[in-house]
Every structure is written in structure tokens, then in C-alpha cells.
C-alpha positions as CSV (number, residue, x, y, z in Angstrom):
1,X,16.9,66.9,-22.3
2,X,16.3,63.7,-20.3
3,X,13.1,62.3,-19.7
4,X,13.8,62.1,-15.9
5,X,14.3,65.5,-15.1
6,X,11.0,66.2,-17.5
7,X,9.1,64.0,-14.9
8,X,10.8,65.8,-12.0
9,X,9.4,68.9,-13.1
10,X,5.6,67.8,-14.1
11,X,5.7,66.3,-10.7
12,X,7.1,69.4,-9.2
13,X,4.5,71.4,-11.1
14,X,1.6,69.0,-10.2
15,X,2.4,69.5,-6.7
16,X,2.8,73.0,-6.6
17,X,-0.8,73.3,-8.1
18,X,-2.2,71.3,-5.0
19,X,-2.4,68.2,-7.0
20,X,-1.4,65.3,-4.4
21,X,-2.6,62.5,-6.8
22,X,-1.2,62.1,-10.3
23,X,-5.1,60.8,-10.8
24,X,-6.6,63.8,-10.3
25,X,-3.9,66.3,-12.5
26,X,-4.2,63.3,-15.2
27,X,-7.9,63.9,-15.4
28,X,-7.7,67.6,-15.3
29,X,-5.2,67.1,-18.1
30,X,-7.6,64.4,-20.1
31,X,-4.6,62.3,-19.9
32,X,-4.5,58.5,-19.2
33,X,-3.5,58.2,-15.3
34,X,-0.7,55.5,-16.0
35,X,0.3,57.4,-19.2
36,X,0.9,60.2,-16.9
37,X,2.5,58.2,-14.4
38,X,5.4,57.2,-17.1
39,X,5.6,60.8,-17.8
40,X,6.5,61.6,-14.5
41,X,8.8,59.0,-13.4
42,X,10.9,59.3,-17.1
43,X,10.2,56.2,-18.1
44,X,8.6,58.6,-21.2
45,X,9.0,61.8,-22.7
46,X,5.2,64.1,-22.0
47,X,3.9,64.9,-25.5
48,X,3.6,68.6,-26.7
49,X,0.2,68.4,-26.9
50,X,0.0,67.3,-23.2
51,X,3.0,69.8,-22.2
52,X,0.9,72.5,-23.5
53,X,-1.9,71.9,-21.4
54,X,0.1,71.1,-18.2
55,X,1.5,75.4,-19.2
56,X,-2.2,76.2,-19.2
57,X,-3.3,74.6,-16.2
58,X,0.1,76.0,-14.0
59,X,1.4,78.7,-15.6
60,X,4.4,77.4,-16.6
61,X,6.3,77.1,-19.9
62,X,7.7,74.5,-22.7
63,X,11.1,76.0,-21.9
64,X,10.7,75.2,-18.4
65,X,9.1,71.8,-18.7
66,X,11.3,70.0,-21.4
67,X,14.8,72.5,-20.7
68,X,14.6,73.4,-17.1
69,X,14.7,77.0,-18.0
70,X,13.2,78.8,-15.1
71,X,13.7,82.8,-16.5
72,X,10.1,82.9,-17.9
73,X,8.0,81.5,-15.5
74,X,5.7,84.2,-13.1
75,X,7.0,84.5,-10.3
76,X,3.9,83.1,-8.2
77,X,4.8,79.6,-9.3
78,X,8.8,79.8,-9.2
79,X,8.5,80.7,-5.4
80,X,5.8,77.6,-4.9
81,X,8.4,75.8,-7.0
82,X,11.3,77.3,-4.8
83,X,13.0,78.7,-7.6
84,X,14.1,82.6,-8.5
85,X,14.1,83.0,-12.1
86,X,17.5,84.4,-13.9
87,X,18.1,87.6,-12.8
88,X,16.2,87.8,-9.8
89,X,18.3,89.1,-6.5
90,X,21.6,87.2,-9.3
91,X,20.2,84.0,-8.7
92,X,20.1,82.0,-12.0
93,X,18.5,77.9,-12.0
94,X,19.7,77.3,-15.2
């Protein structure tokens, strides 16, 4: 797991919600916006607790967030997120 590809992702996910400020997913998240900024550049790893609500708030999952692991996540946000989960048309992002 590294911490920078973590960060990709949250910002990927932010993003893909329509959140073009870290600000304003921070708040939604009731997360400290420069905590949240060291989140998403890698400089640290997101807490569970804050993972969990970035999953309620996108859709996404802990598998995806802290592993990458695209095959769970609906299939709304993996084409906002450009991705096909496994399986799908034999495309795998794993």
C-alpha cells in the first residue's frame, strides 16, 4: 500500500464527485482541510474512520481506496473514474 497512490485515489474520487476544492470535500468529510490535503498528496496515510466516510459519500470501497482494487465498486463511479472493474468486457485495473 503506499500512501501516494492512497492520495491519488481520494483525489480521484473527490473529483469525480464534483468536488474541485479539497476545502469543500474536507468539510463534507468533517475533516481538517490541511489534514486532508496530506492525505491526498501521500505525505499521510487517510484514517479508517475518514476512509469510511469518503465510501459513504462516493460510493466507493476500503478495498479500492487503501488497495486499488477496482472489482467492487458500482459501475457509475468506475466510468466517472475511467475504470472497468475486473471482469467487465476482460478488462481487469488491478
Amino acid at each position: 500500500m503506499s500512501w501516494a497512490s492512497v492520495g491519488e485515489r481520494l483525489s480521484l474520487l473527490r473529483v469525480a464527485k464534483g468536488f474541485k476544492h479539497q476545502k469543500t470535500f474536507a468539510d463534507l468529510l468533517e475533516a481538517n482541510p490541511g489534514q486532508y490535503n496530506h492525505w491526498e498528496r501521500g505525505r499521510q496515510i487517510i484514517p479508517v474512520e475518514y476512509a469510511v466516510k469518503v465510501c459513504i459519500h462516493t460510493g466507493a470501497t476500503l478495498d479500492y481506496i487503501y488497495l486499488g482494487k477496482t472489482s467492487a465498486l458500482p459501475i457509475g463511479l468506475a466510468s466517472k473514474l475511467k475504470i472497468l472493474p475486473d471482469g467487465l468486457l476482460g478488462r481487469s485495473n488491478d
